[in-house]
VOPAGU-2260 file (C-alpha; in pm, 1 decimal, decimal comma):
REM VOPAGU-2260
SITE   aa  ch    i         X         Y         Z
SITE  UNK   A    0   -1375,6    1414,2    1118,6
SITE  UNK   A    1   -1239,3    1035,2    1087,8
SITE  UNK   A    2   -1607,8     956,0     952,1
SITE  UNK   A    3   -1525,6    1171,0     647,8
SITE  UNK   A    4   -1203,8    1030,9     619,0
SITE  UNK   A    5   -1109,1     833,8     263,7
SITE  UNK   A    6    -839,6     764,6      58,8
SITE  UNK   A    7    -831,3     827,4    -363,3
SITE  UNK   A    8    -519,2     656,1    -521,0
SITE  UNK   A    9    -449,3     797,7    -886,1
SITE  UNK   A   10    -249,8     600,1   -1105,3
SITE  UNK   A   11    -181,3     836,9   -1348,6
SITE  UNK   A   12       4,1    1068,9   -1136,8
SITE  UNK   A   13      99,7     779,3    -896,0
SITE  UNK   A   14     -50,2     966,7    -590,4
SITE  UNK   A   15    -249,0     875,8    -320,0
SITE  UNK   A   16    -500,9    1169,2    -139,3
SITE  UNK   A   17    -591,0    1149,7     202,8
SITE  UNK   A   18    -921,2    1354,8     167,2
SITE  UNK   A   19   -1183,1    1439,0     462,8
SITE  UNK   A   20   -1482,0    1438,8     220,1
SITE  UNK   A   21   -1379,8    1615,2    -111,1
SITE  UNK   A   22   -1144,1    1803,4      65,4
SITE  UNK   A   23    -734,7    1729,2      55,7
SITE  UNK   A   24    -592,1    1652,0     391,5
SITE  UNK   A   25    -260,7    1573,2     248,3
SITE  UNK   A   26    -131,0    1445,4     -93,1
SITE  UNK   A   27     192,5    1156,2     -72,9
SITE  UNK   A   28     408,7     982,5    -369,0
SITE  UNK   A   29     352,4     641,1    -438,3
SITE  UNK   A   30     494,4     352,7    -641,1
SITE  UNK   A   31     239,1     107,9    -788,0
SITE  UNK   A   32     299,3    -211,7    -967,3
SITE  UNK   A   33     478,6    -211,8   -1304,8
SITE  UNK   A   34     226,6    -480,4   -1472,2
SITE  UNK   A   35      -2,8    -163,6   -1445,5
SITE  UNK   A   36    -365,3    -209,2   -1360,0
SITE  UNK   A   37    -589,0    -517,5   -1275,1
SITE  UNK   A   38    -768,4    -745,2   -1036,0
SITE  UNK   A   39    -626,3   -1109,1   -1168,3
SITE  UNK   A   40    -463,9   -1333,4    -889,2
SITE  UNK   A   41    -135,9   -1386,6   -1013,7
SITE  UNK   A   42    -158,3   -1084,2   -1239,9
SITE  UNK   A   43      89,7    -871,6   -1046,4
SITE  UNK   A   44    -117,9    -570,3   -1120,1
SITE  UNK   A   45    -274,9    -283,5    -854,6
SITE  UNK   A   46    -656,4    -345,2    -853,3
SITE  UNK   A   47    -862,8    -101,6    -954,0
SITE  UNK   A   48   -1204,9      40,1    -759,5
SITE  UNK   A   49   -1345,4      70,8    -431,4
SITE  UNK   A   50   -1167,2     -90,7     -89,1
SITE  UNK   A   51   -1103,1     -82,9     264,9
SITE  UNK   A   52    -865,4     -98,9     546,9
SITE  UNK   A   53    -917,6    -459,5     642,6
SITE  UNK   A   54    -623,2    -481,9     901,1
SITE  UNK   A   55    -307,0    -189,0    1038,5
SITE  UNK   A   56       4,3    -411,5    1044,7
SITE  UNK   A   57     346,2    -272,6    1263,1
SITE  UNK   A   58     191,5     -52,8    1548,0
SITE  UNK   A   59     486,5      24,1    1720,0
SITE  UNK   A   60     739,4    -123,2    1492,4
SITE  UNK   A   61    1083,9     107,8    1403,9
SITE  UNK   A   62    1108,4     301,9    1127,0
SITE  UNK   A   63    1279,6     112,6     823,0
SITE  UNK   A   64    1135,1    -245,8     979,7
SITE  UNK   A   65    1136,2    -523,0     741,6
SITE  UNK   A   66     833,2    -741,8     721,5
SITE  UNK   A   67     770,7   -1075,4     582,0
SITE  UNK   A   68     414,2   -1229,9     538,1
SITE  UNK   A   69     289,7    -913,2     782,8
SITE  UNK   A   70     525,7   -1010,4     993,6
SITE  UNK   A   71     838,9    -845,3    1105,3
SITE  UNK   A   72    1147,0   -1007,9    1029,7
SITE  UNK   A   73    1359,8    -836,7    1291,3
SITE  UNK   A   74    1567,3    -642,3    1018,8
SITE  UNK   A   75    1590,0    -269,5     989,2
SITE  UNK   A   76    1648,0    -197,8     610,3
SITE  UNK   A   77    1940,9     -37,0     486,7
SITE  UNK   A   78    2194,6     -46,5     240,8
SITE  UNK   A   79    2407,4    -361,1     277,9
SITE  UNK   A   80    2103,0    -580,6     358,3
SITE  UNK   A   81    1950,9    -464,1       4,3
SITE  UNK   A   82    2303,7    -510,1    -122,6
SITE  UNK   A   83    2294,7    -870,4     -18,6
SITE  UNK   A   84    1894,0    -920,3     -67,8
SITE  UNK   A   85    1869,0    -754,5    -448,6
SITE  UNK   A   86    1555,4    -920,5    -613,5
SITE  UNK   A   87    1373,5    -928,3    -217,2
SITE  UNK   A   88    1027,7    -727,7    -257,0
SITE  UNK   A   89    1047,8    -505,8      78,3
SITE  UNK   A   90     791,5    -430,2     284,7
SITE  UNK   A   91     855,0    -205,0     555,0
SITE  UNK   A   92     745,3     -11,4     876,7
SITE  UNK   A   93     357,1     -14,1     827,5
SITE  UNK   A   94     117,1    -217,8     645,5
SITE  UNK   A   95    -263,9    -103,1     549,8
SITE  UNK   A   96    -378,0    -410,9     393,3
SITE  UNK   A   97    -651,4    -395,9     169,4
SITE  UNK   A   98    -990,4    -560,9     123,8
SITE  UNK   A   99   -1234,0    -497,5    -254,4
SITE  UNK   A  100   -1529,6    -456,9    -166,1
SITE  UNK   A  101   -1717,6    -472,2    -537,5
SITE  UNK   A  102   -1802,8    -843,7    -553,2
SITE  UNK   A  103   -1655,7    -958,2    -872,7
SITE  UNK   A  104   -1431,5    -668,7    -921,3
SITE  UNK   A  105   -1208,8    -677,4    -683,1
SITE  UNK   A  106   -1361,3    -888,3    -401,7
SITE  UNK   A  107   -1408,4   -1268,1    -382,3
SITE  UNK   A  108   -1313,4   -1613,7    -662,0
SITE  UNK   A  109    -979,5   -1512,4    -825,5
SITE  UNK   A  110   -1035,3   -1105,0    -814,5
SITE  UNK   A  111    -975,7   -1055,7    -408,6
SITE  UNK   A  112    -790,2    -777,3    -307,3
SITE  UNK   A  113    -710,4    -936,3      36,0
SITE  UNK   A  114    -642,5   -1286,9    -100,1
SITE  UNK   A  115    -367,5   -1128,9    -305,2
SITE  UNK   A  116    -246,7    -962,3     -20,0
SITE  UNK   A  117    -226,6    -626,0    -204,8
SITE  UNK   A  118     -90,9    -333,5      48,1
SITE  UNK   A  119     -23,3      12,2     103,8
SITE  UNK   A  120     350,1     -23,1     325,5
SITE  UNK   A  121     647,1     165,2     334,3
SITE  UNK   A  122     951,8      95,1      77,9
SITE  UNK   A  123    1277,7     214,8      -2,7
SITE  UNK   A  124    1248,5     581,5     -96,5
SITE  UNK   A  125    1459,1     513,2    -410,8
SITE  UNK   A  126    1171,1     247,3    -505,2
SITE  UNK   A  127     876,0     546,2    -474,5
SITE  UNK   A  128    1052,5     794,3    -650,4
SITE  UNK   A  129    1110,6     600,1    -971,6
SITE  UNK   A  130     806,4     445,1   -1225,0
SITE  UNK   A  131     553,0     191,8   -1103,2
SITE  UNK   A  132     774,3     -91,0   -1080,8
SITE  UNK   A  133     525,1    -279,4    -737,4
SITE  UNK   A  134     426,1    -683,4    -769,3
SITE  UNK   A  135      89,3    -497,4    -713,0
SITE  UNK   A  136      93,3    -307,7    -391,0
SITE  UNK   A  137     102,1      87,2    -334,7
SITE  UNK   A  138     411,7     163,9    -234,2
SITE  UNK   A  139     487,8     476,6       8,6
SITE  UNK   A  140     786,5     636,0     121,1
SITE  UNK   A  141     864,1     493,9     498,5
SITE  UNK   A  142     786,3     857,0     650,5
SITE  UNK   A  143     508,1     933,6     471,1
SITE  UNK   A  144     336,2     575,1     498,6
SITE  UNK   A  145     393,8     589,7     906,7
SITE  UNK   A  146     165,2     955,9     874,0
SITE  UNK   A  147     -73,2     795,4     678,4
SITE  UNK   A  148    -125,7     491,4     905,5
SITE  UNK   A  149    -156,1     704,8    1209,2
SITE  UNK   A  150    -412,1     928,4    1029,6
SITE  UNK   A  151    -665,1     668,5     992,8
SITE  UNK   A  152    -848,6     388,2    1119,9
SITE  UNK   A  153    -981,3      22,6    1027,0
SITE  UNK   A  154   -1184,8      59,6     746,8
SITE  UNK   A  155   -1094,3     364,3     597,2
SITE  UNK   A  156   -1275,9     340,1     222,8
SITE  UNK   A  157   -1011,3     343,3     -67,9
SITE  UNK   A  158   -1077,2     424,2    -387,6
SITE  UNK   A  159    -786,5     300,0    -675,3
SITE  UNK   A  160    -828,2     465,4   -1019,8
């Protein structure tokens, strides 16, 4: 099945699809970035078009981990450390990191997916559930983003429109 296996993130309805062909596996809430859509470094924006899973970041770390630079920081989020940390961009439990892989569009010279470190990781549910509001990842619920990344492997295509 896993050869089947890609991902469709729709902006509009700020949803990502894990599909097994053209069929829905399972359909999660997501948070993308407030500057809305585009490939610019520096632009803040989700990129649009076809990716990958370059690299699975956090096997094994706890639920509600904080990571820094894709690595952990030793923190487990929660109230008072947002409380103290209020304009900190969190990261937690898993990271998918993604790679373009239309040269020009999002891949390579200033439109690189990877080089602008653009994600699919667990947030604060409070941050998914309200509008896009992202520096240009896809957020997911903590939960839900700890299914996801068990669900699929390296290289996974992902598809942002």
């Amino acid at each position: 099945m896993s050869h089947l296996l890609n991902i469709v993130v729709r902006i509009s309805e700020q949803s990502l699809c894990l599909m097994n062909g053209s069929q829905l596996i399972k359909k999660y809430r997501i948070n993308t970035a407030k500057n809305g859509l585009g490939e610019q470094q520096g632009s803040e924006c989700t990129p649009r078009g076809k990716h990958i899973i370059r690299a699975k970041v956090g096997d094994g770390a706890p639920l509600h981990s904080v990571f820094e630079g894709r690595r952990l920081t030793g923190e487990i989020f929660n109230p008072e450390l947002e409380k103290n940390h209020p304009k900190r961009d969190w990261i937690l439990t898993r990271i998918l990191w993604l790679s373009g892989v239309e040269k020009g569009i999002n891949r390579l010279g200033d439109v690189d997916t990877m080089r602008r470190f653009i994600y699919i990781h667990g947030a604060p549910d409070e941050l998914v559930n309200m509008e896009p509001s992202s520096h240009g990842c896809v957020r997911m619920r903590d939960l839900d983003v700890l299914d996801l990344y068990e669900r699929v492997p390296i290289y996974t295509p992902v598809l942002i429109k």
